[in-house]
C-alpha positions as CSV (number, residue, x, y, z in Angstrom):
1,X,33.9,12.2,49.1
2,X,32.3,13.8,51.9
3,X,29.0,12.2,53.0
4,X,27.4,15.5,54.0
5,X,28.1,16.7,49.9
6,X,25.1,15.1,47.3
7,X,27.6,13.5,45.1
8,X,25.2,14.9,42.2
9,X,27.3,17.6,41.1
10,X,26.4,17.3,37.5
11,X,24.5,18.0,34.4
12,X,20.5,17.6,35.3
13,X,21.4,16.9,38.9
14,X,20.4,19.2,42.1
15,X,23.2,20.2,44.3
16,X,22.9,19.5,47.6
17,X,22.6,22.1,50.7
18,X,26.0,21.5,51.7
19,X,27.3,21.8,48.3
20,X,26.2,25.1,47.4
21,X,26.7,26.9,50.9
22,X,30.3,25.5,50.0
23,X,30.3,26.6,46.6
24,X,29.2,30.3,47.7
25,X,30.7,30.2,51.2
26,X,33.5,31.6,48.9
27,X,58.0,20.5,53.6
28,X,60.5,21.2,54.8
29,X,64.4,21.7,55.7
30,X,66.4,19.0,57.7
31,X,67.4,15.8,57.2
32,X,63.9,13.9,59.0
33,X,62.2,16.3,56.8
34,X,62.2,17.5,52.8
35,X,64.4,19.8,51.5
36,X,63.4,23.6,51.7
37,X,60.7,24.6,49.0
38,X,62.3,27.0,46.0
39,X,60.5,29.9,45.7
40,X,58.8,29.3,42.1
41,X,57.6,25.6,43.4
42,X,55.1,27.4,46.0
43,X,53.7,29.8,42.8
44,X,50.8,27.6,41.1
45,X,48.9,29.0,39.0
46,X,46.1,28.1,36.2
47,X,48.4,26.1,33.7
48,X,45.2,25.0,31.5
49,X,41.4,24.9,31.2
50,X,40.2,22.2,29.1
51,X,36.5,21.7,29.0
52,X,36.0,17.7,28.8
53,X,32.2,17.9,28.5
54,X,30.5,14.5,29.1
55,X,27.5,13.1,31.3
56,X,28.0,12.4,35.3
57,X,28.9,13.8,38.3
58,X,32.3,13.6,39.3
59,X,33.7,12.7,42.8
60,X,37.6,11.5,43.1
61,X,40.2,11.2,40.3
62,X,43.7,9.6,40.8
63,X,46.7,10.6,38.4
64,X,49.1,7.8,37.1
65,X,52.4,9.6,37.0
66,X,54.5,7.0,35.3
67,X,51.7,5.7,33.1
68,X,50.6,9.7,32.4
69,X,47.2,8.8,32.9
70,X,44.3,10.8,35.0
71,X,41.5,8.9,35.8
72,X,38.2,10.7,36.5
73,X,34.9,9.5,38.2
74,X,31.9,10.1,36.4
75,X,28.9,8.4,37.9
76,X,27.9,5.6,35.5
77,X,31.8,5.5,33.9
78,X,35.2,6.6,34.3
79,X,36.7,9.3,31.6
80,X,40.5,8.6,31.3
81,X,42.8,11.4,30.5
82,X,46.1,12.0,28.9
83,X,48.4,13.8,31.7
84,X,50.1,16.0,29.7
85,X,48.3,16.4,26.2
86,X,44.6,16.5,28.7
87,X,43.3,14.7,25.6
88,X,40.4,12.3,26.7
89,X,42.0,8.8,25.8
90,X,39.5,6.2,26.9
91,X,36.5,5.5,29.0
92,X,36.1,2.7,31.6
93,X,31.8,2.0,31.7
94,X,29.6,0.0,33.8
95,X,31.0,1.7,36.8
96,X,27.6,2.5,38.8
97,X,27.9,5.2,41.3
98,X,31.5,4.9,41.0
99,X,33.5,7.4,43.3
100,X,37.1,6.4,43.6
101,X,40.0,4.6,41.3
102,X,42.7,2.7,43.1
103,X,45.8,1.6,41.0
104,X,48.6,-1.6,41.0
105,X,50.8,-1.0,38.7
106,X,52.4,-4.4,39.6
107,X,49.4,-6.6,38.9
108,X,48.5,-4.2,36.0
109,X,45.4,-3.3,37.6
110,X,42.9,-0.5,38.2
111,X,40.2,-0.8,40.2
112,X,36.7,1.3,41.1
113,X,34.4,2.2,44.0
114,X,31.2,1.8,42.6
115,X,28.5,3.5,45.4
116,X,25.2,2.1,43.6
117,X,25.7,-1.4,42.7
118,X,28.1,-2.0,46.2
119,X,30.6,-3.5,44.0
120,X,34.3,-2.8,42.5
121,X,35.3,-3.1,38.6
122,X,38.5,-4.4,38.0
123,X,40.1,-3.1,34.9
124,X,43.6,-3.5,32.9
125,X,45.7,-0.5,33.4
126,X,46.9,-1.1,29.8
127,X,44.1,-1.5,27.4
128,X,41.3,0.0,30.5
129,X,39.1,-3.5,29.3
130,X,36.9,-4.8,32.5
131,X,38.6,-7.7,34.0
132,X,35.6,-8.8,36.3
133,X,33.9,-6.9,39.3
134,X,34.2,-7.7,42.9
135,X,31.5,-7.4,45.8
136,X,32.0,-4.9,48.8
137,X,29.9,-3.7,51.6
138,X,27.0,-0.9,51.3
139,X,27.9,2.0,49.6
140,X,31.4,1.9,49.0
141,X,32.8,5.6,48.6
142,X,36.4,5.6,48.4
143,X,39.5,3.1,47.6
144,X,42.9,2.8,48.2
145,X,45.7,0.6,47.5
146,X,48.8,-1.3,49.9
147,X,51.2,-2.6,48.4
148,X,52.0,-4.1,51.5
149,X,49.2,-6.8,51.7
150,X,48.6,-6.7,48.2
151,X,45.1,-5.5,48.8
152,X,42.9,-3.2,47.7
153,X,40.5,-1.3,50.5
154,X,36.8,0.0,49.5
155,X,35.9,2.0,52.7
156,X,31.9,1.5,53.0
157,X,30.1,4.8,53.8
158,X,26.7,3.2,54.7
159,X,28.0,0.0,55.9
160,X,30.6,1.6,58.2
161,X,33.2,-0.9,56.9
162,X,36.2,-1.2,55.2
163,X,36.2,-4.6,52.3
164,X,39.7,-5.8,51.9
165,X,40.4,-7.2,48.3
166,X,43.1,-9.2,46.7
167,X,44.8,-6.9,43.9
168,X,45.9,-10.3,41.9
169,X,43.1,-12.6,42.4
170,X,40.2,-10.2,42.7
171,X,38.6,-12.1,45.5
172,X,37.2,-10.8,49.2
173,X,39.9,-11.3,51.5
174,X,37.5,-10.1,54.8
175,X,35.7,-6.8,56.0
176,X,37.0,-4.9,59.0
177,X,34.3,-3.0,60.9
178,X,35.3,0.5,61.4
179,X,32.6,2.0,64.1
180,X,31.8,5.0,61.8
181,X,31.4,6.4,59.0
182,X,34.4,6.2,56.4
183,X,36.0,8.8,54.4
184,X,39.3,9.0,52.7
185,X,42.3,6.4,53.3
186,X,45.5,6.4,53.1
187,X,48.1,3.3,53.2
188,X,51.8,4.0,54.3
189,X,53.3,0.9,52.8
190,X,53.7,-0.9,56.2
191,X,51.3,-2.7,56.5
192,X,48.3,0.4,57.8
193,X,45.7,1.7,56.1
194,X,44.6,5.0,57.5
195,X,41.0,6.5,57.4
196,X,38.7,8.9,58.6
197,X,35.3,8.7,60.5
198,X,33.8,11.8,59.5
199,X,30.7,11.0,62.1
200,X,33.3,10.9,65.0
201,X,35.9,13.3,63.7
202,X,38.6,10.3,64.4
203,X,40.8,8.8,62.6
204,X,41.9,5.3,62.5
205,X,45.3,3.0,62.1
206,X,44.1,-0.5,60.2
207,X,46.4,-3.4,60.3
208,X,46.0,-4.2,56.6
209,X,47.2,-7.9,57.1
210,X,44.9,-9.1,60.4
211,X,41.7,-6.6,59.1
212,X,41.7,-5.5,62.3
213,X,41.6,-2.0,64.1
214,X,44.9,-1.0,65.3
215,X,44.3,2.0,66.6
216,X,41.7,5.1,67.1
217,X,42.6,8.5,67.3
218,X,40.6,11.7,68.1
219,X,40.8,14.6,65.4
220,X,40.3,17.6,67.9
221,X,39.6,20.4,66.7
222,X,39.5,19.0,63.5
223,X,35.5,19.1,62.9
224,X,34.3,16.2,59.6
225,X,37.7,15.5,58.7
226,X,37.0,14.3,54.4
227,X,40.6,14.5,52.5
228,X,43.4,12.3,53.7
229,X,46.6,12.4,52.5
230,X,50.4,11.1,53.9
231,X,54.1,11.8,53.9
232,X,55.2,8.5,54.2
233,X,58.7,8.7,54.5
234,X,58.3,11.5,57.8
235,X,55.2,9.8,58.6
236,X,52.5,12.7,58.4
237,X,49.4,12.1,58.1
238,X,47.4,15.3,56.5
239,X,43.7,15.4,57.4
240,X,41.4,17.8,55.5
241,X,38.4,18.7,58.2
242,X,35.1,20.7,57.2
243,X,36.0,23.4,60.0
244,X,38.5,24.6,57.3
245,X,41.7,23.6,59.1
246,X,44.3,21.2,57.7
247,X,44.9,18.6,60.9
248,X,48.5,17.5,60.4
249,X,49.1,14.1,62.7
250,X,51.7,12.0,63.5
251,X,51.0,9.1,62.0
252,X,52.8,6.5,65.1
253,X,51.4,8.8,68.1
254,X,48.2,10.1,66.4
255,X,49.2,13.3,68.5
256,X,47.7,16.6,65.9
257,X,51.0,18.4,65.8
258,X,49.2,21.7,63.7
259,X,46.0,22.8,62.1
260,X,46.8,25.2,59.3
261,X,44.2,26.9,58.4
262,X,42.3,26.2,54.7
263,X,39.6,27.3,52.3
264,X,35.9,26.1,52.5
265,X,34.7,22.6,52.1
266,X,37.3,20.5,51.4
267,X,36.7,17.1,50.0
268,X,40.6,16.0,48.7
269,X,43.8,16.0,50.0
270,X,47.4,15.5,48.7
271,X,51.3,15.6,49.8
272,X,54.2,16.4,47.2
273,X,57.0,14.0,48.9
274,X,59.4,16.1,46.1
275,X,58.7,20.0,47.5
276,X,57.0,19.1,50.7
277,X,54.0,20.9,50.0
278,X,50.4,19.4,51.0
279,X,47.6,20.7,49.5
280,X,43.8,21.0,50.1
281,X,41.3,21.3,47.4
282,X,37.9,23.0,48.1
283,X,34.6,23.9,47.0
284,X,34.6,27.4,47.6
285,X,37.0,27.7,44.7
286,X,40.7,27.7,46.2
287,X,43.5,25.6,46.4
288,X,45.4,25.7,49.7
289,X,48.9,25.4,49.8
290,X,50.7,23.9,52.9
291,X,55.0,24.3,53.3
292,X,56.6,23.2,56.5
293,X,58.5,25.8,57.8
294,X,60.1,23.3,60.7
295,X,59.3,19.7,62.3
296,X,56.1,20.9,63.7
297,X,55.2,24.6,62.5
298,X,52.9,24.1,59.2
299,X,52.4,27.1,57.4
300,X,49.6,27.9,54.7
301,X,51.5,29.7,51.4
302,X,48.9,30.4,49.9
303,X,45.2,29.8,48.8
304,X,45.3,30.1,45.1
305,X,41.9,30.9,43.2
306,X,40.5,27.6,41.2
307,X,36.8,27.7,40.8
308,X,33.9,27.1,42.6
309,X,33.1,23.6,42.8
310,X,36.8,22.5,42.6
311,X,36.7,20.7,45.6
312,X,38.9,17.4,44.4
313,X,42.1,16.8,42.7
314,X,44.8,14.1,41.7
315,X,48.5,15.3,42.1
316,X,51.2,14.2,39.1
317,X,54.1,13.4,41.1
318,X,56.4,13.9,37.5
319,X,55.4,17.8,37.1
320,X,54.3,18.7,40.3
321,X,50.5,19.5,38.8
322,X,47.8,19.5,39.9
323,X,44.5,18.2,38.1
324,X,41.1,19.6,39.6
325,X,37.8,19.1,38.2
326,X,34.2,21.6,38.4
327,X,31.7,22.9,36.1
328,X,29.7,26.1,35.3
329,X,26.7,26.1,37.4
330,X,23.1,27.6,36.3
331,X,20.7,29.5,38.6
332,X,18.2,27.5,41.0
333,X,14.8,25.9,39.2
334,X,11.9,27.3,40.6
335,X,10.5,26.2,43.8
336,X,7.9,23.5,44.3
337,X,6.4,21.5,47.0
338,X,8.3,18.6,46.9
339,X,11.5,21.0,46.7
340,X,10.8,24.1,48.5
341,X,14.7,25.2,48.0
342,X,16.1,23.6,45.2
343,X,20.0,24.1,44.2
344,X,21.7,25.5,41.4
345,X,22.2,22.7,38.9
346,X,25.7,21.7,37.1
347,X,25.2,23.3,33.2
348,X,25.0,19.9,30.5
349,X,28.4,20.0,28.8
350,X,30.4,22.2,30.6
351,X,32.2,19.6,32.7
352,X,36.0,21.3,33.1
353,X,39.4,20.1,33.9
354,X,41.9,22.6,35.7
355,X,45.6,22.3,35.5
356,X,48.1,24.4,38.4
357,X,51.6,24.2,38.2
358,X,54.7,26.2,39.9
């Protein structure tokens, strides 16, 4: 999640500056890229509002396709959702300050970013029991997956460092040190691991194997680049940048081939490899949608209406949906010394999932 974004968006919780100036401030056709998008795949819409309630702020959530799970961050724990009945179906605890949820499906193994205690859970993807925990460096924020090494990657927001883990053993394989401060990642399956700097609007190529930086590109004009997703097969790498542009890179050059534009604080990104559609999720209540008209030209569809606060999703790669996650917010608390300008607060209960489908 974005630094500059309190991660307290919650019942009780203040918001922070950036948060609410957010919340108010409201591919393709040949054969090196996907096939052309049908007309009724670019049309999402609100498919279902389910109001999940429960305590914690929320940050990223990760969508098991083939398992037809949706796993959710909420603070202290993480709330587990049926994909297509959205029935709350189990509850991961002990998760302090958690913010991300990697998966490996082929060690039968989830595992957490947990922000307060500097550590990862490791849980079984089957019955969600803890398995053990794992330490990382300061503040790890979010957590990705390669199946190339077999690692699993916490990328340290205060530390500035990336903590490679062993997805079968659970033990510290090393730390590479990334010169910046970390946001999303993204692994291609090569053997790189691909992550933003949000302090130095670059973005970096990690050689997942060595733990070493491979390479470090500049983001211009993207501006706080958060949400990081990747077309693997056509090696895109699409960066979601607080400037509200969508930097699209290629992922062997680093060259920023286009920067569609998007809605308002941004914190998630994602890439359909079966429509070619990337999509931004934002706080100021919109979902952009990206289609790639040509190798090169990126072209936003549309920027469908969620609601304010909405500013991170999972994509199910089965339906094509897309799960985003807010809640109603109450007016401001009155003023004090301490907190001159205090921020709306997140209402107790009201916790919401959003489904948008074609």
């Amino acid at each position: 999640m974005n630094q500059r974004n309190a991660r307290r968006i919650s019942a009780g919780v203040p918001l922070s500056r950036v948060v609410w100036t957010t919340l108010l401030g409201a591919l393709a056709c040949t054969t090196f890229f996907s096939r052309p998008v049908m007309a009724g795949e670019r049309d999402y819409h609100l498919v279902k509002k389910v109001v999940l309630g429960g305590e914690g702020f929320w940050d990223y959530l990760i969508c098991d396709s083939d398992a037809r799970r949706v796993y959710i961050s909420r603070g202290t724990h993480v709330m587990v959702v049926d994909a297509d009945t959205y029935a709350v179906v189990g509850d991961i605890p002990g998760t302090d300050g958690v913010h991300g949820i990697a998966l490996a499906p082929e060690f039968g193994r989830g595992f957490t970013s947990n922000g307060r205690s500097n550590t990862v859970t490791i849980f079984d993807l089957k019955s969600l029991r803890v398995l053990g925990t794992a330490p990382t460096g300061e503040g790890p924020d979010a957590i990705v997956y390669d199946p190339a090494s077999k690692r699993v990657f916490t990328l340290n927001g205060h530390a500035g460092t990336a903590t490679a883990i062993d997805a079968a053993t659970g033990k510290p394989s090393g730390t590479v040190t990334l010169g910046g401060r970390p946001e999303f990642a993204a692994a291609d399956g090569q053997g790189h691991i691909y992550n933003n700097l949000e302090d130095k609007s670059e973005l970096l190529q990690i050689d997942s194997q060595n733990l070493t930086v491979s390479a470090r590109w500049p983001l211009a004009p993207c501006d706080s680049p958060s949400g990081l997703a990747m077309d693997t097969k056509n090696r895109r790498l699409f960066v979601g940048c607080h400037n509200q542009m969508m930097a699209v890179m290629d992922a062997g050059t680093g060259k920023v081939l286009a920067t569609p534009a998007i809605g308002q604080g941004v914190d998630a990104n994602a890439f359909d490899p079966g429509t070619g559609l990337a999509f931004s999720s934002n706080g100021d209540g919109t979902l952009t949608i990206v289609h790639e008209e040509s190798p090169g030209k990126y072209t936003p569809l549309a920027n469908v209406s969620t609601q304010r606060g909405a500013r991170t999703m999972a994509l199910d790669l089965k339906t094509h949906r897309v799960f985003l996650v807010t809640a109603e917010f109450g007016p401001a608390p009155a003023p004090t010394a301490e907190h001159p300008h205090p921020w709306p607060q997140a209402i107790p209960g009201s916790f919401t999932l959003l489904v948008f489908g074609p």
